[in-house]
C-alpha positions, 0 to 999 in steps of 0.5 A, spaced: 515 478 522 521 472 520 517 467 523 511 468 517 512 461 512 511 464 506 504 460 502 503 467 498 509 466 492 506 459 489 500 463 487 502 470 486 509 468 482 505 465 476 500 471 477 506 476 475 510 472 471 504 471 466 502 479 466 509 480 465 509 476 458 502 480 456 507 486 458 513 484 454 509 481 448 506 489 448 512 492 447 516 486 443 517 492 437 520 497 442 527 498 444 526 501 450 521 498 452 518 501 459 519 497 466 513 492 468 510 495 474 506 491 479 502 494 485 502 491 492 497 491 498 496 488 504 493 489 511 499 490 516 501 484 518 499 480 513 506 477 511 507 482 505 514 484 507 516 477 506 512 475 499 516 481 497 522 478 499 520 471 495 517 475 488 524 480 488 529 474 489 525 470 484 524 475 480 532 476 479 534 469 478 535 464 474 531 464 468 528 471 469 534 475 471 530 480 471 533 487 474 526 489 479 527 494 484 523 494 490 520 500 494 514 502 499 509 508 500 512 508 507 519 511 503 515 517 500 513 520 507 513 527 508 520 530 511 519 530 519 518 538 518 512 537 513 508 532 517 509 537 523 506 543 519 501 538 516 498 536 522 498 544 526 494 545 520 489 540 522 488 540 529 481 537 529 484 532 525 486 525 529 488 523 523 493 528 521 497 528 527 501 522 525 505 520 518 500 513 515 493 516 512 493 518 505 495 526 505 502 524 509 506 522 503 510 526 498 506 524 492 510 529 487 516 525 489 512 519 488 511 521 480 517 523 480 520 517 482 515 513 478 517 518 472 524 517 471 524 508 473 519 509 466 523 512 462 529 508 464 533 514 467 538 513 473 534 514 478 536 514 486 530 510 490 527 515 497 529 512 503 524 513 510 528 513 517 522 511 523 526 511 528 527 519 527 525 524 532 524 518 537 519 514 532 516 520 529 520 520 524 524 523 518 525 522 511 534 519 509 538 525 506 538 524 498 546 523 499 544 516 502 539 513 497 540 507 493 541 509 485 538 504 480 539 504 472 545 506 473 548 501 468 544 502 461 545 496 459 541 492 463 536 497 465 530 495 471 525 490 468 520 490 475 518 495 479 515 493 485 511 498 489 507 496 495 504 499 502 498 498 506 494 503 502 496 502 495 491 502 490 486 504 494 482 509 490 477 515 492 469 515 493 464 519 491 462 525 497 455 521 496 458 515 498 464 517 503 458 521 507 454 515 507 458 510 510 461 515 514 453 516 516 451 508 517 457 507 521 456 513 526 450 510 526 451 504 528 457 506 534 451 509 537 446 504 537 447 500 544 444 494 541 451 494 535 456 491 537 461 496 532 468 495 532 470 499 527 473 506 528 470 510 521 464 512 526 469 514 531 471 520 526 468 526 524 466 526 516 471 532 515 477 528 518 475 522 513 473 528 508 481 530 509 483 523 508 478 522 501 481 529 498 488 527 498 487 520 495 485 523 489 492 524 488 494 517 488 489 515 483 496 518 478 500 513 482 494 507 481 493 508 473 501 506 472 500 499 475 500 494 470 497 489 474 495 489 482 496 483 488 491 485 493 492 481 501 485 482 504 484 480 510 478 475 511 476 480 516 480 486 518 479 486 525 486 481 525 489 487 523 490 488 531 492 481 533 497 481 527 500 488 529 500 486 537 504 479 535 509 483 531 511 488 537 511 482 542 517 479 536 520 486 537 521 486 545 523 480 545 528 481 540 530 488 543 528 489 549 523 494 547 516 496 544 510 499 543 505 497 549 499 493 547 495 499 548 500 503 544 499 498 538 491 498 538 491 506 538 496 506 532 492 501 529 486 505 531 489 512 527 489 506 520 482 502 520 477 508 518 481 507 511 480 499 511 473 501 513 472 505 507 476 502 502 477 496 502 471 494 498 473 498 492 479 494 493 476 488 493 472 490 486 478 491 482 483 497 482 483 498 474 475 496 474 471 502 472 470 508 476 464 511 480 460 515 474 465 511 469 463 508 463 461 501 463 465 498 459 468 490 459 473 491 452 477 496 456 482 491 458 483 492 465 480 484 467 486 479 469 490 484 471 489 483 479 490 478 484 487 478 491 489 473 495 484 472 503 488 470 508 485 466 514 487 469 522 493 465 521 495 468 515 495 463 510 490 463 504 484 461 505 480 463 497 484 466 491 480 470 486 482 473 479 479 480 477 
């Protein structure tokens, strides 16, 4: 949303720009030093589009002039074609039906992107088109996405690599049955108030979900430092999507109804029910059943910034 004023940068810029010096002083030996890769998660809503915008423009001015290229999860969605026999597979699956849960991006192509910006190869950037298929959407041919490091003399310095679910990382079967468990258990009892959605799935739709995520881990572990906008509480995530489709029926006439909003909104929340947490934790803490070990450098290397309802930082933490 354009009207979001930006209040995110002050604390996020010198965040990045100290975890780029760690980066820069780790590879001073090097001639070919690797680009500094930064991983970016928000809440839908939550002004992260617009703090994307500040960091890369800060980042490619003066003094940095640092060449950063900037792409979304949502460019590596699966082709129109994928997603439909994605979801015939898995009929019983609600979250299936439609491009956003994990399982619904191309992550070989996520890898192979992340590959070759590693290695300071030309390298053409995926580009989506939601508006395909009547909003269901399609991926841009190749032919029209954007190459980067074509001029070797000034190779890419920055990746910055955001979505909604970066970083999240998957549970254990124990843990995933258990909060899928406590949450059904709460959606039945009367005396709950339950406003989540987690409950409203079965544990094989959420088992699907949690499956696939596996293989983002390979994506996560590149990440050479984390931002993470969390939502004080997720439940905002309805009034932010519902504001944000008034502001395009304004602007164009037309949109996704408020009841449409809340069940596109509904296909996302089991996920921030179970991930968020972890998220909170640390990406590049230890894992379930890890090793113990404080030495193994991963501290320092996440910001999380809480946003209030009116999006605006409340608390700021250093993991």
């Amino acid at each position: 949303m354009s009207d979001i004023q930006d209040d995110k940068a002050p604390h996020v810029v010198p965040f990045i720009l100290e975890r780029l010096a760690h980066h820069q002083r780790r590879y001073s030996s090097d001639s070919n030093p690797p680009p500094f890769f930064l991983g970016l998660n928000g809440v839908q809503g939550a002004g992260k589009t617009v703090l994307v915008s500040v960091i890369q423009s800060t980042l490619r001015s003066p003094p940095h002039n640092l060449p950063t290229v900037v792409f979304s999860l949502d460019d590596l969605y699966l082709t129109h074609s994928d997603q439909v026999s994605l979801a015939e597979s898995h009929p019983t699956n609600p979250l299936l039906q439609h491009r956003g849960q994990p399982s619904t991006h191309d992550i070989p192509l996520a890898l192979s992107v992340f590959k070759s910006l590693k290695e300071s190869k030309p390298t053409k950037i995926p580009q989506y088109n939601k508006a395909a298929f009547s909003g269901q959407g399609d991926r841009v041919p190749s032919s029209e996405w954007e190459e980067v490091n074509t001029d070797p003399s000034h190779p890419i310095g920055v990746v910055l690599f955001e979505g909604w679910c970066v970083g999240f990382r998957p549970l254990s079967d124990e843990t995933l049955e258990g909060l899928h468990s406590r949450a059904s258990g709460i959606r039945h009892d009367p005396k709950a108030n339950y406003n989540g959605r987690l409950g409203h799935n079965s544990l094989q739709s959420v088992t699907d979900i949690n499956d696939a995520l596996k293989q983002y881990d390979a994506l996560t572990d590149q990440y050479d430092a984390f931002i993470h906008i969390d939502a004080a509480d997720p439940q905002y995530v309805y009034k932010w999507r519902l504001q944000q489709e008034e502001g395009l029926r304004a602007k164009k006439g037309s949109g996704m109804t408020d009841e449409q909003v809340k069940n596109f909104v509904d296909g996302y929340y089991p996920a921030y029910e179970l991930y968020t947490e972890t998220l909170r934790q640390g990406v590049f803490a230890p894992r379930e059943g890890g090793e113990k070990n404080d030495n193994e450098g991963w501290r320092g290397r996440q910001l999380r910034l809480v946003v209030g309802e009116d999006r605006k930082v409340r608390e700021v933490i250093k993991i």
